[in-house]
N, CA, C and O atoms as CSV, one atom per row, in Angstrom:
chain,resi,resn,atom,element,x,y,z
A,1,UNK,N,N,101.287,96.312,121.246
A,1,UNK,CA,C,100.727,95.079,121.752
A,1,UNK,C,C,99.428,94.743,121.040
A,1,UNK,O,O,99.006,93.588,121.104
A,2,UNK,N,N,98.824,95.592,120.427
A,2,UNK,CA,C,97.262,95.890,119.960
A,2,UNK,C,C,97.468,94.720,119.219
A,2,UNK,O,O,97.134,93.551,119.412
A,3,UNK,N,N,98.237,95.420,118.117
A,3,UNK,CA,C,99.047,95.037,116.979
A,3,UNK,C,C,99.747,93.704,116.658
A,3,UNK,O,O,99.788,93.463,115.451
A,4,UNK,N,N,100.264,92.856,117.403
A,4,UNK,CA,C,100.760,91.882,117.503
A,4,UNK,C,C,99.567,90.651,118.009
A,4,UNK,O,O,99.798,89.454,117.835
A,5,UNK,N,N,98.623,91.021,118.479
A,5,UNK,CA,C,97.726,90.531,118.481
A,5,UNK,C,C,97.805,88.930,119.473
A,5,UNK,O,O,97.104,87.919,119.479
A,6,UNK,N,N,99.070,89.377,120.260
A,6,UNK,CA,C,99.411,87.616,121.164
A,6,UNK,C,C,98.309,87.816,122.498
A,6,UNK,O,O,98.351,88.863,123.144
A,7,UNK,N,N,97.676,87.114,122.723
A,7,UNK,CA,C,97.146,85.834,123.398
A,7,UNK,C,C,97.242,86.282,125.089
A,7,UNK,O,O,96.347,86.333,125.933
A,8,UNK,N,N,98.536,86.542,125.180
A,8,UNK,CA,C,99.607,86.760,126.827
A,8,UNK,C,C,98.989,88.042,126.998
A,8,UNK,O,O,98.561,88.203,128.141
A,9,UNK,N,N,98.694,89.623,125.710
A,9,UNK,CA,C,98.954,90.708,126.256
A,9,UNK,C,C,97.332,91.053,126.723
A,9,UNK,O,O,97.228,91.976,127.530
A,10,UNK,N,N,96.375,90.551,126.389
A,10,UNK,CA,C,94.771,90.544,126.952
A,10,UNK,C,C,95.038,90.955,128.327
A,10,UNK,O,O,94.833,92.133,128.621
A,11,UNK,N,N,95.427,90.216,129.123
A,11,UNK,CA,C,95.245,91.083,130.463
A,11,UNK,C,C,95.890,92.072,131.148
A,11,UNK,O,O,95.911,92.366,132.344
A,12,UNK,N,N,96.633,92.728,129.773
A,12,UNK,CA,C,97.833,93.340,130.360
A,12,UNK,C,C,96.908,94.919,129.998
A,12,UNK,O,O,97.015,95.915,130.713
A,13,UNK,N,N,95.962,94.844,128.660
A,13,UNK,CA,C,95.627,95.647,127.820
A,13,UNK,C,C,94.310,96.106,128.526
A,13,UNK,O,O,93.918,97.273,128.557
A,14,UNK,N,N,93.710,95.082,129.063
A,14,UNK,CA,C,92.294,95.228,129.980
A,14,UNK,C,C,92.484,96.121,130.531
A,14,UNK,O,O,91.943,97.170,130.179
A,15,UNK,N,N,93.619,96.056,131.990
A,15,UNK,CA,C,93.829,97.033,133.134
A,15,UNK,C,C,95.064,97.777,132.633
A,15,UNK,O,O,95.746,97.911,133.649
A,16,UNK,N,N,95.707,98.325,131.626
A,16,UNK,CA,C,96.799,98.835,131.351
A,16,UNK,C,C,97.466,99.296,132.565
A,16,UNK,O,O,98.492,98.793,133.023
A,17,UNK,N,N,96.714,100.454,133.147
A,17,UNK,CA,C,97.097,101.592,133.915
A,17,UNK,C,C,97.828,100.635,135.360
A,17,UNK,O,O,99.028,100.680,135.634
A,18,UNK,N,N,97.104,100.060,135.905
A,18,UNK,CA,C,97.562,98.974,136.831
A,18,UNK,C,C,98.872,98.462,136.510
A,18,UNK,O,O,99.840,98.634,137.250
A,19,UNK,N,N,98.928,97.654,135.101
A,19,UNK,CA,C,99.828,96.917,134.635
A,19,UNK,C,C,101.308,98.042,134.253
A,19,UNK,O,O,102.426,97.526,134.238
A,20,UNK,N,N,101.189,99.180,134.039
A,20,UNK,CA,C,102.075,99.556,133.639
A,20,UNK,C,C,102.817,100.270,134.813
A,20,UNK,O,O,103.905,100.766,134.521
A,21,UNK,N,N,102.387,100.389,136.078
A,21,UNK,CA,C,102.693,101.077,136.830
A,21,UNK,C,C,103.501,99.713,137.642
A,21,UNK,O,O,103.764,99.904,138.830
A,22,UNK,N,N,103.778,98.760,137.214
A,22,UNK,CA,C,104.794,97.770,137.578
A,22,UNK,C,C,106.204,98.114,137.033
A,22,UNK,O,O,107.206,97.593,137.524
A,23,UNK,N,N,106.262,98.968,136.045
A,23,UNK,CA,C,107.409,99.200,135.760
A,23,UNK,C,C,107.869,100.501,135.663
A,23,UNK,O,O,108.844,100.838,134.992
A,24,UNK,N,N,106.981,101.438,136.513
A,24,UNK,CA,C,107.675,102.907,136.681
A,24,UNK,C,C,108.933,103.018,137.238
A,24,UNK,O,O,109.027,102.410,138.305
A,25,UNK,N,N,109.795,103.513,136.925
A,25,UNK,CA,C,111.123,103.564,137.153
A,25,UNK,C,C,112.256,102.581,137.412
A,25,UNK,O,O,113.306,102.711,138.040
A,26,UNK,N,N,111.619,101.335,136.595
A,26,UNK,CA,C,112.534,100.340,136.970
A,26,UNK,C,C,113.719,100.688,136.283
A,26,UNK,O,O,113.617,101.340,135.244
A,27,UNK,N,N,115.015,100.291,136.782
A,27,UNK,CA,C,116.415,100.373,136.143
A,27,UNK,C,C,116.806,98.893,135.477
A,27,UNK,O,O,116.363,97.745,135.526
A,28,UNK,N,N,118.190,99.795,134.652
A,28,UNK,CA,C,118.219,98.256,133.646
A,28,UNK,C,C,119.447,97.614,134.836
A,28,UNK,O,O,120.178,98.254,135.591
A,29,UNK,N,N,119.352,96.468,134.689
A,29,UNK,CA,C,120.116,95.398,135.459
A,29,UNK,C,C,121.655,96.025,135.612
A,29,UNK,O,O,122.313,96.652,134.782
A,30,UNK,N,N,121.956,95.669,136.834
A,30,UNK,CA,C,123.398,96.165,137.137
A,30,UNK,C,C,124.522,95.478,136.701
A,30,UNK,O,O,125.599,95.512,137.296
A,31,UNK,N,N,124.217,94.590,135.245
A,31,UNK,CA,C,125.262,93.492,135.558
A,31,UNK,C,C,124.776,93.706,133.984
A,31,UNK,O,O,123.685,94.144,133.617
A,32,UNK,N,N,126.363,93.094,132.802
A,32,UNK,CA,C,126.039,92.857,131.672
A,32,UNK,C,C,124.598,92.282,131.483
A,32,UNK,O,O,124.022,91.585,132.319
A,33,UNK,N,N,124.151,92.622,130.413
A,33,UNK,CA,C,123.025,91.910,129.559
A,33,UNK,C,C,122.851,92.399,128.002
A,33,UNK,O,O,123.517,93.216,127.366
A,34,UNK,N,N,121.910,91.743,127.682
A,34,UNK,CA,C,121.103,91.729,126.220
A,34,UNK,C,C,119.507,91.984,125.950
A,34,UNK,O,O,118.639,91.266,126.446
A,35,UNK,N,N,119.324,92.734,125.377
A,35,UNK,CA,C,118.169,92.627,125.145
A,35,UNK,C,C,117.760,91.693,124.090
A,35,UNK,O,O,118.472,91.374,123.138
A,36,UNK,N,N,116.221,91.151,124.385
A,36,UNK,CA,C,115.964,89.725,123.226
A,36,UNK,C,C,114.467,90.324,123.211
A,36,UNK,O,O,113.719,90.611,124.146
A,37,UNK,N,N,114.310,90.404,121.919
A,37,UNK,CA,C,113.286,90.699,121.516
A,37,UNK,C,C,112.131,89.738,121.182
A,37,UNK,O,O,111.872,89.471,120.008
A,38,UNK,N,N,111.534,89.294,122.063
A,38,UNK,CA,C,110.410,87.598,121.862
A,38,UNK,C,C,108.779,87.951,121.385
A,38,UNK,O,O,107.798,87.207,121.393
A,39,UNK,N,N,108.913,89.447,120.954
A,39,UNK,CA,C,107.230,89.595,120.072
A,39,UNK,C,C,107.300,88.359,118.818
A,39,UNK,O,O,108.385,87.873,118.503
A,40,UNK,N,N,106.381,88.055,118.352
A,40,UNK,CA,C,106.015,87.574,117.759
A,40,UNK,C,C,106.293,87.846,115.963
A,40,UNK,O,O,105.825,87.260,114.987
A,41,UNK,N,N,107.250,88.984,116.079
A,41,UNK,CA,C,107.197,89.796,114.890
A,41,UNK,C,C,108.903,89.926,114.444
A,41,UNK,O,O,109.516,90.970,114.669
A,42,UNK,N,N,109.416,88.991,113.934
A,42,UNK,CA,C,110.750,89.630,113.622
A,42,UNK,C,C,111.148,90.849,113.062
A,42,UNK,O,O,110.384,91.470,112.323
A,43,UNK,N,N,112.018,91.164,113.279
A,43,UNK,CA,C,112.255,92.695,112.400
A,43,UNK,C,C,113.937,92.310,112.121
A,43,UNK,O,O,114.655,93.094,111.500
């Protein structure tokens, strides 16, 4: 996120520890999907 340098991740980077503990153990969706990759950085 450092790295990519977008705009959105500032408040995510401030309080990390807070912010990341929104997604401890989340599971992936029970239903087909895709992942889409929307950084700023194609690969």
């Amino acid at each position: 996120m450092i790295e990519r340098g977008n705009p959105r991740d500032l408040a995510k980077l401030a309080d990390w520890k807070s912010y990341i503990q929104q997604y401890s153990g989340e599971q992936p969706p029970l239903f087909p999907h895709e992942f889409i990759d929307t950084s700023s950085i194609s690969r």
